[in-house]
C-alpha positions, 0 to 999 in steps of 0.5 A: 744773500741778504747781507750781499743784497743789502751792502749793493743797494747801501753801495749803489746809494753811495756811488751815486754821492761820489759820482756827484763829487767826481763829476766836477773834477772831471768837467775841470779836467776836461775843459782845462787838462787840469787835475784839480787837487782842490775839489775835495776841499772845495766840497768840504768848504760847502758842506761848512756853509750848508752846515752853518745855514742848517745850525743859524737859520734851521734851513735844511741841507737840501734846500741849502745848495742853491743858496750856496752853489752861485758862491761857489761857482763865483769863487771858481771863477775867481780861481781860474781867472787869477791863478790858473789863467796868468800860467804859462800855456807849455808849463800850466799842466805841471804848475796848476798842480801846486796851485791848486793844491795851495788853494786846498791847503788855503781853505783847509787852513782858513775852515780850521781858523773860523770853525776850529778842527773838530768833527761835525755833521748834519742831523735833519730831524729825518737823518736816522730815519728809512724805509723797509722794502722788501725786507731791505733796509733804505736810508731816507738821507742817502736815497734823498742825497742819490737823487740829488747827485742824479737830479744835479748830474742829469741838469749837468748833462742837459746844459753840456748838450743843450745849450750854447755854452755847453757846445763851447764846452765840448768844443773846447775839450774836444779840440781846442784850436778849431774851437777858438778859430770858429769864434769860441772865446776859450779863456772865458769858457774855461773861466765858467767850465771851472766855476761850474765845476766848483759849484757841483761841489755846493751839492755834493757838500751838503750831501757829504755833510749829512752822510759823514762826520767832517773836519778841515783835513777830511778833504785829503781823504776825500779828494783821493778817493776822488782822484781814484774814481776820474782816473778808473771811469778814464779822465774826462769821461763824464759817463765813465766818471758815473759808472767808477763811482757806482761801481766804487761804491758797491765793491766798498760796501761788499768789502766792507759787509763781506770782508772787514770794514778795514779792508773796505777803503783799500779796495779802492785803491786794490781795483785801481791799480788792476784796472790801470794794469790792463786799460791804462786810460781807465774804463772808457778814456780810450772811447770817450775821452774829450767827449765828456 
């Protein structure tokens, strides 16, 4: 019961990283009806440039995500704005595909050219570090990394409820036409909807970066597991994107305590599938979708 106990709580602290990680692409995908096959890339690219601020100018990880977040917010604008904007409305859905899985294979090859293909990760001074509760084990960095994906989603939530643009946003996903007739300039929102996207990336790659050892390939991994977790919460569902990560990452961990680590990634995969054979919108796309 205690090795049970123990994998729940290292898997809700997981879920709560790969909810963060998630939940750019599906604020994408809900605003554009794009599958962004470049999220995970975008995610490794920041978890390099919290590394290089981390091993140049000693400045700690945490602290590295509002340095790095408006460069990534402005390169997603850019993204958009040049690549996935000129698209043809009838083929976008098909063509933003190969796009932005060349933009993945553009940062992968230019992060192998600048910082070569071997393994790196962040170690702060407290990254082996944790605390005893209850006679269960909880690691400062994950417990640190899981408020920040929740800190950085609930400031998420608050802008797409709150605020004008975020009522453009809901706008836009939940009907597009009526929001352009009512003055919503759509090309603009999905410009800033994009770059907002990529700069959840900033926290989740200095998050990522401290909890795994990453390389410029480690985004094809990544943005699988990624694509597994939008797809069973329902795509656009921002809640169901958070719920598919927890529950992701507790079933990971059991596997992976319970079973054998080999198993732990397959399962995955094994629980995507049963799901999509009896809800094939995910969790909670059938209720939710174009809420976000």
């Amino acid at each position: 019961m205690h090795e049970t106990i123990q994998a729940i709580i290292l898997g809700l602290l997981t879920g709560g990283v790969y909810a963060l990680m998630a939940s750019g692409q599906t604020l994408i995908f809900g605003v554009l009806k794009v599958v962004n096959l470049a999220q995970g890339a975008l995610v490794i690219l920041a978890a390099y440039l919290s590394s290089s601020l981390f091993a140049s100018f000693g400045i700690d990880p945490f602290l590295t995500v509002p340095i790095v977040a408006p460069a990534m917010f402005l390169l997603g604008v850019a993204v958009q704005w040049c690549l996935l904007r000129p698209l043809h409305r009838s083929d976008a859905s098909q063509l933003s595909l190969l796009v932005t899985f060349a933009v993945a294979l553009g940062i992968e090859g230019l992060l192998a050219l600048v910082y070569k293909s071997d393994y790196r990760t962040m170690q702060p001074s407290y990254a082996n570090d944790s605390w005893t509760v209850a006679g269960y084990q909880i690691g400062e960095v994950r417990l640190a990394a899981c408020l920040l994906s929740l800190a950085t989603l609930g400031a998420l939530a608050l802008l797409l409820n709150r605020t004008r643009f975020g009522r453009a946003v809901r706008a836009t996903v939940q009907n597009p036409t009526a929001a352009r007739l009512l003055g919503v300039e759509s090309t603009r929102v999905a410009a800033l909807g994009f770059g907002l996207g990529a700069a959840t990336a900033a926290a989740a790659g200095a998050v990522y970066g401290m909890v795994y050892s990453f390389n410029p390939n480690s985004h094809y991994d990544l943005i699988s597991r990624l694509l597994s977790i939008v797809i069973l919460g329902g795509l656009g569902s921002l809640g169901g994107t958070v719920v598919a990560a927890l529950a992701m990452g507790v079933l990971s961990a059991l596997v992976g305590a319970l079973v054998s680590p080999v198993w732990s990634d397959f399962s995955f995969f094994v629980v995507l599938l049963a799901v999509l054979l009896v809800r094939p919108r995910g969790l909670f796309g059938a209720r939710l979708r174009g809420a976000l």
